[in-house]
N, C-alpha and C positions, 0 to 999 in steps of 0.2 A: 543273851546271845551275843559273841562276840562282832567285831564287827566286819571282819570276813565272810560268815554267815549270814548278815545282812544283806552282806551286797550281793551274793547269792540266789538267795531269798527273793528280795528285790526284782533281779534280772530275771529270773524265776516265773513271779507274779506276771510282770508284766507282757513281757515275751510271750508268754503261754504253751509256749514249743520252742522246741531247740531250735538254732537256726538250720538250714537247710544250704544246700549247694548250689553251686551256682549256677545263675539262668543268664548272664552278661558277662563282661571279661571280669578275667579271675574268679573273683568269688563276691562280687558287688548285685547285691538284687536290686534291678532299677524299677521292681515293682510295685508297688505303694499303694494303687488305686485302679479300683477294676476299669472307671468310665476311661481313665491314663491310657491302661493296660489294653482296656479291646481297640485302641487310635493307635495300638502300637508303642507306646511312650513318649509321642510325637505330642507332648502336653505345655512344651514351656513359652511357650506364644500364646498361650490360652490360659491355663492356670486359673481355672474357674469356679474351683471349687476349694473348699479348705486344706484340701491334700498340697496347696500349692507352697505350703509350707517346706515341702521337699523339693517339689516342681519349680517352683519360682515366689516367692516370697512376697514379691511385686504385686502378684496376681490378688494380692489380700483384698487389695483395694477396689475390689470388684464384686465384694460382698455387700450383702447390709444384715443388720441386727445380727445374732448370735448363731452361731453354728457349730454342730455338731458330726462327725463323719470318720466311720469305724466300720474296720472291715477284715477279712481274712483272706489269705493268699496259698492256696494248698494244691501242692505238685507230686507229680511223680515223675522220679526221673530215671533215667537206664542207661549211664555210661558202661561201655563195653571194651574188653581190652582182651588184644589176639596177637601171644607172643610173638616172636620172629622165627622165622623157619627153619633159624640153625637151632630153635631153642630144645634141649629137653620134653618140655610140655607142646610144642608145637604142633597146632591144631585143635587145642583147648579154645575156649573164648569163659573170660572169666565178669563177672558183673559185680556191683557195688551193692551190697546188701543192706543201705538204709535207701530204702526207695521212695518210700512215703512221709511226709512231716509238711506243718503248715504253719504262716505266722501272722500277727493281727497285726493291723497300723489303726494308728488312734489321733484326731485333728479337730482342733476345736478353732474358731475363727469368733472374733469381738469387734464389729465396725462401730467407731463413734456416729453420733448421731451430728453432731454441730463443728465436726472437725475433720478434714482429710486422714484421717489418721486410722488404723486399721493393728490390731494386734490379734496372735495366734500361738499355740502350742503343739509340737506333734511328738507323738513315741512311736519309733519306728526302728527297724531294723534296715542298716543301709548293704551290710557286706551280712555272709552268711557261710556255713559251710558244714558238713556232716557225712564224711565217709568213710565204709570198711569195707576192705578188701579182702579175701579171702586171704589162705598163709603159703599156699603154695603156688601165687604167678607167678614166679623167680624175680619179682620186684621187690621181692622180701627185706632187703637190706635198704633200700630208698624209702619206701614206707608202709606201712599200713593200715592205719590207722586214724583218723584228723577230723576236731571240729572246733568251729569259732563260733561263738554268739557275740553278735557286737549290737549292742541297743544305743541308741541316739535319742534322745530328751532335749527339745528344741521349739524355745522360744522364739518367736518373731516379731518383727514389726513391719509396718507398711505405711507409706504417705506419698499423699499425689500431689505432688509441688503445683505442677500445671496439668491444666486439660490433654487428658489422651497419657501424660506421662505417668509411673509409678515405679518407688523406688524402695525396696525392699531390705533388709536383712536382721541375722538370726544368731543365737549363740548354740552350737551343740556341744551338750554335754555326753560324753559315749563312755559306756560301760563294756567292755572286754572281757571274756571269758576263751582262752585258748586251751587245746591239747594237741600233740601230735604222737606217736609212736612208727617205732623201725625194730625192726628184726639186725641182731647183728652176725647171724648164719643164716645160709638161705635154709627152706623149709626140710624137714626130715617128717614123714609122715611117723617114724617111732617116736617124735619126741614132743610135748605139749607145745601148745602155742606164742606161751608166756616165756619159753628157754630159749635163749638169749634174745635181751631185748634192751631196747632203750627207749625211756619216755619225758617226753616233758607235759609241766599241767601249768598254767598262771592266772592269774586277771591282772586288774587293773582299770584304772578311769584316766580319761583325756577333753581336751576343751579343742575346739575349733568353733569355726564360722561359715555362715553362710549369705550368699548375699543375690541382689533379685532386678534384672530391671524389665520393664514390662511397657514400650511403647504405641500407641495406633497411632501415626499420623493421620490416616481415611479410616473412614468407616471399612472398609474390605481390606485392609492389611494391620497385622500386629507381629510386632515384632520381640521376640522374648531373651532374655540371655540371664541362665543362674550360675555362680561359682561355688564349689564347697572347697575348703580349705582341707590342709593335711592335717593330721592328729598323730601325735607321736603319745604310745603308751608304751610303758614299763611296765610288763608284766611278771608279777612277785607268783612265785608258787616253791615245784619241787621237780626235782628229776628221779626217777624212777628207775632202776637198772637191775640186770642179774646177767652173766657169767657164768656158768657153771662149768662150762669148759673149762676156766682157766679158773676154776674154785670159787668165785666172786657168785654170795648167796643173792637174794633178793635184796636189795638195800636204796634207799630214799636218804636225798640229798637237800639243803636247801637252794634255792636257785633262780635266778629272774632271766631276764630275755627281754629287749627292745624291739619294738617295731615303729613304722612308722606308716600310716594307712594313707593313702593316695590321695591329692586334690582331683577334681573334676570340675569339668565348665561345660556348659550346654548351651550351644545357640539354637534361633528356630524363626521360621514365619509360617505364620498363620493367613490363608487367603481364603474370605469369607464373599461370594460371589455374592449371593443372597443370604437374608438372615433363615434359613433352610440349610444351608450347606457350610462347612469347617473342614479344609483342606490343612496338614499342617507335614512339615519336614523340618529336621532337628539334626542336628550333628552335635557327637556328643564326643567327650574326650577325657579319658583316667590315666594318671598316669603313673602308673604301675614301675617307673624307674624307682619309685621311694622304695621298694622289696630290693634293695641289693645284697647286703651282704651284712646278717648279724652275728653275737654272740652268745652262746649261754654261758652265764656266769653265777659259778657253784662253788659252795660254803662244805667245808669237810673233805675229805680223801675220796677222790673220784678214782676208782681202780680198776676200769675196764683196760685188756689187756688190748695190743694190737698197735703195728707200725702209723706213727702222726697222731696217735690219739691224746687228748691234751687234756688239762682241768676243764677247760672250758674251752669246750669245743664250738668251732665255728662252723655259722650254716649262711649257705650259700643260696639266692634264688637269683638273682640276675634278673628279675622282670624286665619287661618293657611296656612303656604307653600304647594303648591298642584306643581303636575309636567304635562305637556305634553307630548307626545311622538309621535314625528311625522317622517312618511316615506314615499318615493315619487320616482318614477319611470321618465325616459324622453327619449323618442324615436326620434335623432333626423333623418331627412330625407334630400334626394340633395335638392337643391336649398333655403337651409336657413330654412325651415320647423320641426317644431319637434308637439308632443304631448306627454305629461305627465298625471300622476294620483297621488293620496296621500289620505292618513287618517290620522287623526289625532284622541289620544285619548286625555282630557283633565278633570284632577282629583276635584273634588269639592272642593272649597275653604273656605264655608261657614260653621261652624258647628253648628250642633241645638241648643246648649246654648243661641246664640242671632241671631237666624236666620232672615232676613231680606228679607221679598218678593221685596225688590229694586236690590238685585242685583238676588235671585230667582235660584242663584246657585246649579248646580249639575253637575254628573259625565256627559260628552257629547262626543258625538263619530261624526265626520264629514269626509265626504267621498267627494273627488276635484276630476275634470279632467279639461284639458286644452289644448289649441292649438294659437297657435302663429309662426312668421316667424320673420327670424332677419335676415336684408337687407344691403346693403354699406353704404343707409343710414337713411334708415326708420327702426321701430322695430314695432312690436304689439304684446299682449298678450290677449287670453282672459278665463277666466275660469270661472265654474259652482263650488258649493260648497253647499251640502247637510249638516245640522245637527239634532240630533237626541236625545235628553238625554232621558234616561227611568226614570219611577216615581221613584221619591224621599221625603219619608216619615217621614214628622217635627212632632216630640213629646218634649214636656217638656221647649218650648220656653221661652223665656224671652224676654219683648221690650227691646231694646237698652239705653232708659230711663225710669229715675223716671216719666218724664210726661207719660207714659203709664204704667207704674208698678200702678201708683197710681188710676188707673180707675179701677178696679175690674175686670179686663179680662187676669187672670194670666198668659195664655200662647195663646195667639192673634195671630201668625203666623205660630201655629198648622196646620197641613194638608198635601196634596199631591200634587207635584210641577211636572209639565213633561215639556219640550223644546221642538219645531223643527222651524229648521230654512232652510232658500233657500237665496244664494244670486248670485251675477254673480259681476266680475272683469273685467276691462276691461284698459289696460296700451298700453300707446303706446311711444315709441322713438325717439330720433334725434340724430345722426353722425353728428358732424361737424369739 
């Protein structure tokens, strides 16, 4: 098996499912952990369980003996898009046709016994995305097509210098798997789906870091702050295309493509009135300026016809940093029992310049609860999680490329974009 296949393979096994769309800006799942997820995400002042791998690293330091903590995260989602009223199709409303998919997170936690020192592992999925559009929105030429799986393998360590203090961090290793596809005419219901089109496929692997600090001064306040670093991957694949208007059969190119995935910082406090109650609020921060503007760059006779179209064509997204702000309640009860709640808000990351119905980005509001029991040596967690974005209204678009600039459909991803989502969380534990 070569070792392209491997890596495949690999991302494959462990992932278990394709990744999914996104439930936070852009296309970043900040979800990880059901007991997290029903507090809202409002977790990095607390970081109390192994998942804090991802939450805060810091948090390690708060375990003992060996731990185990593996779970799945499964949504349905229903972004909807309702062209503009000069459109053609105007008065259609069109939806995303991969609605359902889920993914696992896996967290093992090793406290020494004789040493402040605290080590962990997690595989998780941090960013995600998976969606198809129908052929006739008249957004045909901007996209239709798009998914990432991006898996992250993540060692950590943890040590508590001083009482109350703890100071964390991690290396991530992330594996990349992209596609995207465009229509280079808008849709003709005489003609198959696949005439005229453009595709890209790649992967690749990337190295960043993560890091954790995790303080209580008093017993009733904790104070948490984690960073994750950017990761720049190269992704090697092929481009895909056919023509046939302008005679150009189906034909496959070689071809890669740069990106560069976003840092993020989270702060938070946690305010603990009684050992009964875990009040927490977090502000959180991605920033999505690292999407600005790449290239694809292709090996062989690239021969799609059309004004600006180049070897290597450039694609445009212009992001920008957008913030979350998530808060989260937890009531715990005797015998190991608690239940929590959270909302989270989360700021749009896309802007109309090169708006892109693949990621479909807007403002979203999500409302969690949850309930779980943490035992000598078992744990569960399980939570519900509502989303909500209200419409959001694209004018003055731009494709991302000159192969869509150049088809006579100057603003293709014009319209009114809404969200709602439903998922359910469900993690469970081992003490050993």
């Amino acid at each position: 098996m070569n070792q392209n296949k491997q890596s495949r393979l690999f991302a494959t096994v462990l992932a278990a499912a394709a990744a999914i769309n996104a439930s936070a800006s852009g296309f970043r799942l900040a979800d990880q952990d059901a007991f997290a997820t029903g507090r809202g995400e409002a977790f990095v002042a607390t970081a109390d369980n192994p998942s804090a791998i991802y939450y805060n690293p810091a948090g390690l330091t708060q375990l003992s003996g060996n731990n185990l903590r593996g779970g799945i995260y499964g949504i349905y989602l229903d972004p909807g898009y309702h062209p503009p009223s000069t459109a053609a199709n105007a008065g259609q409303t069109y939806y995303d046709q991969n609605n359902l998919a889920a993914v696992p997170q896996f967290f093992y936690s090793s406290t020494l016994k004789n040493l402040p020192v605290s080590f962990g592992l997690g595989v998780y999925a941090p960013f995600g995305g998976n969606i198809s559009w129908p052929q006739d929105t008249g957004f045909r030429t901007a996209a239709t097509d798009g998914s990432l799986t991006y898996l992250t393998i993540n060692p950590a360590v943890a040590v508590k210098p001083l009482p109350g203090l703890s100071l964390g961090a991690g290396l991530m290793v992330n594996y990349v798997d992209m596609d995207f596809e465009q229509g280079l005419r808008i849709y003709q219901f005489s003609l198959p789906p696949n005439f005229n089109f453009y595709k890209f496929t790649g992967d690749g692997w990337s190295f960043g870091y993560n890091l954790g600090l995790l303080w209580q001064p008093i017993r009733q306040i904790s104070l948490g702050a984690t960073f994750r670093s950017s990761a720049r991957v190269n992704l090697d694949g092929h481009s895909e295309f056919a023509q046939p208007s302008a005679g150009i059969s189906d034909t496959s190119l070689p071809a890669q493509m740069a990106l560069v995935f976003p840092w993020d910082v989270v702060g938070g406090l946690s305010y603990r009135p009684t050992t009964n109650w875990n009040a927490e609020f977090d502000a959180d921060y991605t920033d999505w300026s690292s999407f600005g503007t790449t290239t694809i760059y292709q090996e062989g006779n690239f021969t799609l016809a059309g004004p600006g179209v180049t070897q290597n064509p450039q694609v445009n997204f212009d992001w920008q940093g957008s913030w979350m702000f998530e808060c989260g309640v937890t009531r715990y009860f005797p015998r190991g029992w608690h239940a929590s709640a959270g909302y989270v808000f989360s700021e749009n990351s896309v802007p109309n310049a090169y708006y892109t119905p693949l990621a479909a980005d807007l403002d979203r509001h999500f409302i969690s609860a949850g309930v779980g029991h943490r035992g000598k040596r078992f744990d569960f967690d399980l939570a519900c999680q509502f989303g909500y974005g209200p419409s959001h209204t694209v004018t003055d678009s731009s494709p991302p490329t000159k192969l869509g600039q150049s088809q006579g459909n100057p603003h293709p991803a014009d319209g009114t974009y809404d969200f709602i989502s439903g998922a359910v969380l469900v993690t469970v534990g081992l003490h050993f």
